[in-house]
GUMAR-293415 format. One line per 2 residues: number of its first residue (from 1); their letters; for each residue x, y, z of C-alpha. Coordinates in Angstrom, 3 decimals, m for minus. Last residue first. Layout:
<sites>
NUM = a = X/Y/Z; ... $
</sites>
This chain:
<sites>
256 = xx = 10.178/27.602/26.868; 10.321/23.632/24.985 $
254 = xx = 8.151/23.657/22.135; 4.688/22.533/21.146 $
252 = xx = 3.262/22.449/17.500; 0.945/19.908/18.675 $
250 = xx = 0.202/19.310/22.021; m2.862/20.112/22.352 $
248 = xx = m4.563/20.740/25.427; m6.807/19.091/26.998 $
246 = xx = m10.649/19.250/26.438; m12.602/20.620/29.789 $
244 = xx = m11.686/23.832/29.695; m13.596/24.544/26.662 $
242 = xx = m16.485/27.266/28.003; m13.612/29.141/29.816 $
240 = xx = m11.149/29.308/26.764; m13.942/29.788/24.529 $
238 = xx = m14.795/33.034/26.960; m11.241/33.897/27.273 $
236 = xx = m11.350/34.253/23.338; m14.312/35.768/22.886 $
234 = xx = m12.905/38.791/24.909; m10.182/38.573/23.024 $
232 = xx = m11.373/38.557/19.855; m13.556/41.754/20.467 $
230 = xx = m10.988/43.504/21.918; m8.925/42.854/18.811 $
228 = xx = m11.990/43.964/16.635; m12.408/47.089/18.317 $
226 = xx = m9.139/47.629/18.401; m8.713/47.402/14.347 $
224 = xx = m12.053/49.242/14.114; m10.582/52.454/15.919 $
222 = xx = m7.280/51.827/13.729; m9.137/52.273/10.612 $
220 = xx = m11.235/55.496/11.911; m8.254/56.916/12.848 $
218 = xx = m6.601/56.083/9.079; m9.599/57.323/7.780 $
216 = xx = m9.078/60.749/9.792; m5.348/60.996/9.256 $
214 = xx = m5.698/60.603/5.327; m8.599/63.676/5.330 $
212 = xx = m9.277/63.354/1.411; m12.511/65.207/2.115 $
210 = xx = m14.401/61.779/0.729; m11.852/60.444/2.475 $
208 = xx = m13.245/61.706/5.905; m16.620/61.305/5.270 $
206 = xx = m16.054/57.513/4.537; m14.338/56.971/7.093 $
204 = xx = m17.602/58.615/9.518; m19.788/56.752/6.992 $
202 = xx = m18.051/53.254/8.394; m17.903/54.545/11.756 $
200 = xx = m21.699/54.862/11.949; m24.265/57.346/11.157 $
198 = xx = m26.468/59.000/8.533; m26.123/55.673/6.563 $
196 = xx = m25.904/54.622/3.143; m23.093/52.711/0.605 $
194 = xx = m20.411/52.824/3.338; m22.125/52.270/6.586 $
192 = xx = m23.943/48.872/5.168; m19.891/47.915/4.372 $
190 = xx = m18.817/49.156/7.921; m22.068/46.870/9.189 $
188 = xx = m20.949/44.097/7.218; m17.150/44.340/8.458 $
186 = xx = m18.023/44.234/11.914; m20.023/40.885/11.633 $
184 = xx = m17.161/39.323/9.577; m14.335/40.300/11.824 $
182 = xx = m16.616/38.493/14.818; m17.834/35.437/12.399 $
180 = xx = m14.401/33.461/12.551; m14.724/33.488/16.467 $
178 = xx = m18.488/32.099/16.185; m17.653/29.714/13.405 $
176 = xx = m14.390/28.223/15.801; m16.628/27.992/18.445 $
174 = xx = m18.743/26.156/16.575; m16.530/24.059/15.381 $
172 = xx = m15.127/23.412/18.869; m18.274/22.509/20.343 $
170 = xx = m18.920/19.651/17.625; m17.821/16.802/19.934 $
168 = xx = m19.606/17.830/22.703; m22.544/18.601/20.736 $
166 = xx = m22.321/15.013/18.831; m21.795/13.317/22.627 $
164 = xx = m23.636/13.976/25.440; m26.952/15.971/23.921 $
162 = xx = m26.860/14.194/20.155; m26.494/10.627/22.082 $
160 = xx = m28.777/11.860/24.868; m31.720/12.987/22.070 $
158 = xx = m30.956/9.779/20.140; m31.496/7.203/22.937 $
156 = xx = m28.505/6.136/24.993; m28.203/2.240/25.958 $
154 = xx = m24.190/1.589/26.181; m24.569/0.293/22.730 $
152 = xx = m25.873/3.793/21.216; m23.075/5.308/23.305 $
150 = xx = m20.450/3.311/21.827; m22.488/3.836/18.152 $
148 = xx = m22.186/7.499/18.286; m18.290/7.813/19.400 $
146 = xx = m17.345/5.113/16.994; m19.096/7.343/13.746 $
144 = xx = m16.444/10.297/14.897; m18.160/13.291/14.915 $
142 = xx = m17.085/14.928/11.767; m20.612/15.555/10.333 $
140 = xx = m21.486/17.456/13.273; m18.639/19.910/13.032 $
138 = xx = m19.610/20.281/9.459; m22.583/21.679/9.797 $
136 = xx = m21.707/23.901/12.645; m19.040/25.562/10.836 $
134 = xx = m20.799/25.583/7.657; m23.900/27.389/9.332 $
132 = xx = m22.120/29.454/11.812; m20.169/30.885/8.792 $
130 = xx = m23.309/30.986/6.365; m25.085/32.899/8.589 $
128 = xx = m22.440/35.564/10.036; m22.447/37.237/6.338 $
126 = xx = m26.186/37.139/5.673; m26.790/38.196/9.227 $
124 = xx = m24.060/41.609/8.563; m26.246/42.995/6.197 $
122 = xx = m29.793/42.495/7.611; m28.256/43.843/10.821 $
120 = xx = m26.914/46.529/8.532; m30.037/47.290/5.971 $
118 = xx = m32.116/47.292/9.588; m29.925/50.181/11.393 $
116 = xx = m31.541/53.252/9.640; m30.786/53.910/5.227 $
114 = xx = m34.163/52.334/4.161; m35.545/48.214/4.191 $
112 = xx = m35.826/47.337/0.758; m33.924/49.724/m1.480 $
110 = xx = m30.741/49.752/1.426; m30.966/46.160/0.644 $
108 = xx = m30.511/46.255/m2.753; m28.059/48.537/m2.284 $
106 = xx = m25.822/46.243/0.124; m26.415/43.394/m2.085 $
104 = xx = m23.969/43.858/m4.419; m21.198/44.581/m1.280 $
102 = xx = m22.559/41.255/m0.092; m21.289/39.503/m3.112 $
100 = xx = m23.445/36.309/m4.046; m21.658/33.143/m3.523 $
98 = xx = m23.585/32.468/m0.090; m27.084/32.415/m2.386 $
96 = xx = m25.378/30.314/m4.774; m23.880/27.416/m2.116 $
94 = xx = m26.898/27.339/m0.337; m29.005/26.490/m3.568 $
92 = xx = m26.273/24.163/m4.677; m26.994/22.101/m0.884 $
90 = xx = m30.528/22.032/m0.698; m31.041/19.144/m1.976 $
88 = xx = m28.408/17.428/m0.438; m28.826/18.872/3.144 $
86 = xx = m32.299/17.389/2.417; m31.511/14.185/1.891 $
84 = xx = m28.809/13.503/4.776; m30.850/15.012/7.779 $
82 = xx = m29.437/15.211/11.042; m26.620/17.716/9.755 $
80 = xx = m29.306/19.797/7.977; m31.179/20.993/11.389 $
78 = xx = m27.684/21.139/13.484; m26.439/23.490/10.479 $
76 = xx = m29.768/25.649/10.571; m29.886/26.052/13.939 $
74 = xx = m26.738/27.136/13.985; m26.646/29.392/11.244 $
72 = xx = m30.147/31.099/12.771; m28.508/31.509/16.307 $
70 = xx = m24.968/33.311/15.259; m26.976/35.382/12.157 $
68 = xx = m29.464/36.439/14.832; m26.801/37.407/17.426 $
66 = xx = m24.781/38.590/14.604; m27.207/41.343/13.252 $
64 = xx = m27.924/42.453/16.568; m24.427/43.176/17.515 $
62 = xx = m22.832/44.684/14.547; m25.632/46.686/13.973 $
60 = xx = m25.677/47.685/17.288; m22.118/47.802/17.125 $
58 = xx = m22.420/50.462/14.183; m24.881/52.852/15.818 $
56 = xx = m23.913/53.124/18.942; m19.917/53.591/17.815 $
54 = xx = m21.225/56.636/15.810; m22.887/58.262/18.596 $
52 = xx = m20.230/57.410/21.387; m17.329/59.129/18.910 $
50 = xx = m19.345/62.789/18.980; m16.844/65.299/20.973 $
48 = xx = m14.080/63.797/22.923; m13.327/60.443/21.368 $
46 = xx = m12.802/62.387/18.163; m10.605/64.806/19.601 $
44 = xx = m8.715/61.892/20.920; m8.882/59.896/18.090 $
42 = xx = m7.458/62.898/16.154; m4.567/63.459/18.300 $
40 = xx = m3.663/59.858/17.867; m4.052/59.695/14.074 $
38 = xx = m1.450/63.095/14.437; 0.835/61.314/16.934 $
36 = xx = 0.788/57.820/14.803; 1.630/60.017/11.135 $
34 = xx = 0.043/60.514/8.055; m0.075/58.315/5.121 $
32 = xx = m0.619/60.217/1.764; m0.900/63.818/2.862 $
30 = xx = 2.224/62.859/5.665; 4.208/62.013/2.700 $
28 = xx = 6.993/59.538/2.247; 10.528/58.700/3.408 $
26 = xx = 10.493/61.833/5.961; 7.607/63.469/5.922 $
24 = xx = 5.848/59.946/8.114; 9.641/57.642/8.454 $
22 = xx = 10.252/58.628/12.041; 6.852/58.224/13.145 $
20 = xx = 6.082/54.662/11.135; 9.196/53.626/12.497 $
18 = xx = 8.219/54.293/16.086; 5.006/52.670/15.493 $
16 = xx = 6.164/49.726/14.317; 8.741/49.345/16.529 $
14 = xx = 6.597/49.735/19.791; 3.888/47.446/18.045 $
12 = xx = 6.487/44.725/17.837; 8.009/45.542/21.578 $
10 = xx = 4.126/44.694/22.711; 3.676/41.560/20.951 $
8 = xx = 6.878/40.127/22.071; 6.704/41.531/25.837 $
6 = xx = 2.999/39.440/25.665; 4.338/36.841/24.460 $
4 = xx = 6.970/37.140/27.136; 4.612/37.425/30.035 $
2 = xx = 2.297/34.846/28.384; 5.354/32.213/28.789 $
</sites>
């Protein structure tokens, strides 16, 4: 089955990209879209002389700022799920704060803490925050009440109860936050890139179609794309490996 998904995916991209070749100059303009052997070229060149700098500099963003996003939104979500009264109080002042556009804060930011790495990681926590947060908020809430009071009958105190059976239960959600959160991380330190930086992928794009080079923001497009992807998937076999223990679902299922 993963052999032919795999086969799938990989005759998909073939197409694609042999379309996209025979149709650049042809059915529109290489100025406008450019072609896979000259975005290819490009990476390479790219690769070759000063690509390591500019990669540095926007996954540490990207790394820092959702390793403290990841752990403060989960903190924060297990804090309010165990407490009713404040996680209604504070509810309409989490919901304006997260309904603020990151791209208006970007300046601000940039303002407060300069044009290095710290606008970014600030950047990119606001934006992995609220994920985690929601995700791990309401993963807890939808424990099943049953669950809770079986083990409060069989004699577990509160800390067991939350330890053997809410985190359990909520591990999916959380999961689900961090994998949601990867895109989201990456995207916040392009964004920080964009508005100002000295380095980065983000202002490398944004060089490039400030010069109206269409092969070199499309590069820098497809660089993120696999970053992201290989970002996925590496979080993906590590869910898969942390999760082994819940069976798998049968739903949507078909005979292969």
């Amino acid at each position: 089955m993963e052999h032919r998904i795999t086969i799938l995916r990989l005759a998909i991209l073939v197409l694609l990209l042999g379309f996209w070749e025979l149709a650049s100059g042809r059915l529109f303009d290489v100025f406008w879209v450019s072609r896979p052997s000259l975005i290819a070229q490009y990476i390479w060149d790219f690769v070759r002389k000063d690509f390591f700098k500019h990669f540095y500099f926007t996954m540490t963003a990207t790394g820092v700022g959702f390793g403290l996003g990841a752990v403060g939104g989960l903190l924060a979500g297990i804090f309010l799920s165990r407490s009713t009264m404040l996680a209604a109080v504070l509810d309409p002042f989490l919901v304006a704060i997260n309904g603020i556009p990151r791209v208006a804060l970007a300046p601000l930011f940039v303002v407060w803490f300069g044009i290095g790495l710290m606008p970014k990681i600030v950047l990119v926590f606001t934006l992995v925050f609220f994920v985690m947060f929601y995700n791990t908020y309401s993963g807890i809430r939808a424990v099943e009440k049953s669950y809770v009071d079986l083990a409060w009958v069989m004699g577990a105190g509160n800390r067991e109860i939350f330890r053997k059976v809410v985190l359990p239960a909520a591990t999916p959600y959380i999961f689900l936050g961090l994998k949601l959160s990867i895109p989201y991380a990456l995207i916040g330190a392009i964004i920080g890139e964009f508005v100002a930086s000295s380095a980065g992928l983000g202002w490398k794009i944004q060089v490039e179609t400030a010069q109206y080079n269409t092969t070199g923001t499309m590069a820098g497009l497809v660089i993120l794309m696999v970053i992201v992807s290989a970002m996925n998937a590496l979080f993906t076999m590590f869910e898969a490996r942390m999760l082994r223990w819940r069976p798998p679902s049968r739903i949507g299922q078909i005979d292969a």
